[in-house]
VOBAZA-243136 format. One record per residue (C-alpha): residue in three letters; chain; x negated, y negated, z. Coordinates in steps of 0.1 Angstrom, whole numbers, m for minus. Example, Ala and Ser with C-alpha at 12.3 -4.5 7.8 and 13.67 -1.06 7.14 Angstrom:
2
Ala/A/m123/45/78
Ser/A/m137/11/71
END
This chain:
231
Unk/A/275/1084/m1362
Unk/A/255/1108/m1338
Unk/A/241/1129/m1366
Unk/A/231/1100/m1390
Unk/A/214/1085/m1360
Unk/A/196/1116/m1352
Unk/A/185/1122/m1390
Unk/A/173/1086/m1393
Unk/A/155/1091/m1363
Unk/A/137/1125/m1374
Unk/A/122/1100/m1402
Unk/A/108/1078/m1379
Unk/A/90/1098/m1358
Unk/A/64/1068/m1349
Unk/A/86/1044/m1336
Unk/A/114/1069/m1318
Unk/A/120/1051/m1290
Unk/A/126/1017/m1304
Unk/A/151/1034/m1332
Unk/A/166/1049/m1304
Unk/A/173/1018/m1278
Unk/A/179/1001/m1309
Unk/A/202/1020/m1326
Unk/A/225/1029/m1295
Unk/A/222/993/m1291
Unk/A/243/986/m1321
Unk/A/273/1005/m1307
Unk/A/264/1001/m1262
Unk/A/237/976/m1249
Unk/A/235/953/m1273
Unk/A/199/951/m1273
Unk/A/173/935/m1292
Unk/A/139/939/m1300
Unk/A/111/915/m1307
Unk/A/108/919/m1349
Unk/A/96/886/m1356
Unk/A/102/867/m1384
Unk/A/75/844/m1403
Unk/A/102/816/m1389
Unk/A/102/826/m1353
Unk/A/62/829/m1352
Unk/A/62/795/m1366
Unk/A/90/781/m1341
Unk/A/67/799/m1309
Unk/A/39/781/m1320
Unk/A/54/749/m1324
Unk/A/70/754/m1290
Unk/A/39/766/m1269
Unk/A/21/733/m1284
Unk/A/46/709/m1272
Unk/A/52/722/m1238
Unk/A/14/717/m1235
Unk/A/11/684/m1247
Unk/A/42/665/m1249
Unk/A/46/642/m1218
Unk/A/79/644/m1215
Unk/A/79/683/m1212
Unk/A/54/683/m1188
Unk/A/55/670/m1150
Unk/A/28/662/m1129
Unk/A/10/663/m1106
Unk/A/m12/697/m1121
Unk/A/m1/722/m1100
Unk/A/m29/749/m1090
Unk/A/m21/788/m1093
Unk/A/0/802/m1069
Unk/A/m3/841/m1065
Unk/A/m8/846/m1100
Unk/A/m1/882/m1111
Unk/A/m33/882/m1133
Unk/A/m66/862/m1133
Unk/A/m77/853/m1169
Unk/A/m94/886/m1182
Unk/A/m90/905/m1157
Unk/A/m83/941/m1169
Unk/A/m49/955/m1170
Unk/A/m41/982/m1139
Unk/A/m46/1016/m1146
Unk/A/m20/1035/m1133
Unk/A/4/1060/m1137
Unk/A/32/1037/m1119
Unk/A/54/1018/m1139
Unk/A/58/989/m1117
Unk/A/23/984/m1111
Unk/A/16/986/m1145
Unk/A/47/963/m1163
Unk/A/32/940/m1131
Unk/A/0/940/m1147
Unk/A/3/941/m1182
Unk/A/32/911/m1174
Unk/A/3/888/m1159
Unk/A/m23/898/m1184
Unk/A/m1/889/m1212
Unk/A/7/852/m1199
Unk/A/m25/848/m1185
Unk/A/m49/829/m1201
Unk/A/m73/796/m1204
Unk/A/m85/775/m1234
Unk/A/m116/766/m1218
Unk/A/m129/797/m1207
Unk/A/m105/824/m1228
Unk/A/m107/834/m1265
Unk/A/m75/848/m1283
Unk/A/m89/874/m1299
Unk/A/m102/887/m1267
Unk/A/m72/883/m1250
Unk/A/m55/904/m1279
Unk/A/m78/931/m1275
Unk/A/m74/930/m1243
Unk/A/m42/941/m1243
Unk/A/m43/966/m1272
Unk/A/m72/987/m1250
Unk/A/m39/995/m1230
Unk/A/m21/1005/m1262
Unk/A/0/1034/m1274
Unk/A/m34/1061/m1278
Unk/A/m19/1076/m1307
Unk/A/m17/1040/m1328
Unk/A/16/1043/m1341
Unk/A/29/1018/m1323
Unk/A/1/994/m1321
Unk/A/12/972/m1355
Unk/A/48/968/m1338
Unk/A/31/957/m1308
Unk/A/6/931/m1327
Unk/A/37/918/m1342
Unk/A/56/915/m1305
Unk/A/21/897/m1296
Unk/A/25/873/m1319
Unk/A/59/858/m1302
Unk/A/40/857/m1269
Unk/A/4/841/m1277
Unk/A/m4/807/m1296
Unk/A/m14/811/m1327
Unk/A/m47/804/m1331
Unk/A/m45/767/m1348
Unk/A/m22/763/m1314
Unk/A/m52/772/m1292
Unk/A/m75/746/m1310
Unk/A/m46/723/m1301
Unk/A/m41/735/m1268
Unk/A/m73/735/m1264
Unk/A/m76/696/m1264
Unk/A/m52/695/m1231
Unk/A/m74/718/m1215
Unk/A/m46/739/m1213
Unk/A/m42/772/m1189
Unk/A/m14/790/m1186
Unk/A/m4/819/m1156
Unk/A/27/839/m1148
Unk/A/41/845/m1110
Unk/A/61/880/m1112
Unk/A/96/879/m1087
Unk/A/105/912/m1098
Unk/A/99/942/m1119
Unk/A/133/967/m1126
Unk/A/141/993/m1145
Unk/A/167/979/m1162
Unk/A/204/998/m1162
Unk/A/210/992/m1197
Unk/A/177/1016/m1204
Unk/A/186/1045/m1184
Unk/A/222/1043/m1204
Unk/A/202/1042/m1236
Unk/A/188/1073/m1224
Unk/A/213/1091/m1212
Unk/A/229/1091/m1250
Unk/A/200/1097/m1266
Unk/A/199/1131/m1289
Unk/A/178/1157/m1267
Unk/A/142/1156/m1272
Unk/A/139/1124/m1296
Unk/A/122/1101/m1262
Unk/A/89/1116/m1247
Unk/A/87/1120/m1218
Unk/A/76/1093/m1196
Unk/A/86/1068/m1217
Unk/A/105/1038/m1199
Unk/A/108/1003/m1198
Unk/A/108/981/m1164
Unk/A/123/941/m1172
Unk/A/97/914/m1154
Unk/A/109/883/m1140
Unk/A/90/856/m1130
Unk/A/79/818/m1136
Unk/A/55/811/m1162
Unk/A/25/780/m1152
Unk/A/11/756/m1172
Unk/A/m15/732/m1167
Unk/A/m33/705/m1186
Unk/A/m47/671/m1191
Unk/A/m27/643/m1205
Unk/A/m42/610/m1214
Unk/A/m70/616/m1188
Unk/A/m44/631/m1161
Unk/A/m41/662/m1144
Unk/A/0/678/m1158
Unk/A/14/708/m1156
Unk/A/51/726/m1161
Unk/A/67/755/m1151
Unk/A/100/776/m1168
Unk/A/117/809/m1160
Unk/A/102/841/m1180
Unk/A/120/875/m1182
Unk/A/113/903/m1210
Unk/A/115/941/m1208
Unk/A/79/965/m1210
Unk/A/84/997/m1229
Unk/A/53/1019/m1220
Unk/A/49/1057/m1215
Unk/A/32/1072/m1187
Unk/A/31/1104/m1173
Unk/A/39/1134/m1182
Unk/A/29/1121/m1213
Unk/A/m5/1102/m1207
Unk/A/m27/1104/m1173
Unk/A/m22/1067/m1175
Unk/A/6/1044/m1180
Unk/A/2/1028/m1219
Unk/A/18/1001/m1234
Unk/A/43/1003/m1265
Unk/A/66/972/m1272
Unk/A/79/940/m1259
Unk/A/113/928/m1261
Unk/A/119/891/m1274
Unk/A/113/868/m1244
Unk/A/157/860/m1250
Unk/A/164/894/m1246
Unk/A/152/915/m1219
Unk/A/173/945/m1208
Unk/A/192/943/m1178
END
């Protein structure tokens, strides 16, 4: 098993730490990675629309923000601490508003923080996808006025990652590559039928990034699905 695992992940070279968690996963951790499917982008859509504009998923009064981690564009930390910058990267991702954001800048926003090298950058357009409304969502979020923020409780590195690590084959992870899990409660807040709404629900999702050695900054790689964060 060990050296099948270790030739498929010599073929893989630009996505060597996802193979890795992933395939140890399969026989220790059980984890599992945001690889959306055309399905689950359609079903995170869906579900990001009605929690913005279906009264009875939303409860008022419109709450205001309350120590959000990240103001609407504001630019992601950098920083070669992990916590600091899964904090960061946490608030920018959830952090947004239809009246004054624009997707695609809020995309880009995120990829400036990127892997430098690219080859993980289509992976994480495709983990982007499970996180941000598509953009006929946003023209119909956009009719609630809807904003949306994330409070962050806590930021771990989770114990499931550093036992990935430990059987990893020597040298496949760079060095400086980790993954910290964010907790925290995700804020929304609209209009409905002339009235000020909003809703909250738990969020938790692991960060994989790589920082130094590797980089002078800390950059970031994948998400995990929002349902399976490492713990």
């Amino acid at each position: 098993m060990r050296d099948t695992l270790k030739t498929w992940i010599s073929t893989h070279r630009a996505l060597n730490v996802l193979l890795v968690v992933l395939a140890l996963a399969l026989v220790a951790v059980g984890l599992r990675l945001t690889i959306p499917s055309a399905t689950d982008v359609t079903h995170g859509a869906a579900s990001s629309t009605a929690s913005a504009a279906t009264p009875n998923q939303i409860h008022g009064p419109a709450d205001t923000p309350t120590n959000p981690t990240t103001a609407p564009g504001a630019p992601i930390a950098q920083t070669t601490d992990p916590d600091v910058f899964a904090r960061s990267a946490a608030g920018a991702l959830f952090a947004w508003d239809t009246t004054s954001t624009n997707l695609p800048d809020l995309t880009e926003q995120l990829l400036t923080v990127a892997d430098p090298s690219g080859q993980e950058t289509p992976g994480l357009l495709l983990d982007l996808r499970t996180y941000l409304p598509t953009p006929k969502a946003w023209t119909h979020l956009r009719q609630y006025q809807t904003r949306q923020w994330l409070v962050v409780t806590d930021v771990t590195e989770p114990a499931e990652w550093r036992d990935a690590l430990t059987q990893a084959p020597d040298g496949v992870v760079v060095e400086g590559t980790t993954a910290r899990t964010v907790t925290g409660v995700r804020h929304r807040a609209g209009t409905w039928d002339g009235a000020a709404v909003s809703a909250s629900s738990q969020a938790q999702f692991t960060i994989f990034m790589i920082c130094a050695p590797a980089y002078e900054e800390c950059h970031l790689l994948r998400l995990s699905a929002s349902d399976a964060a490492l713990l």
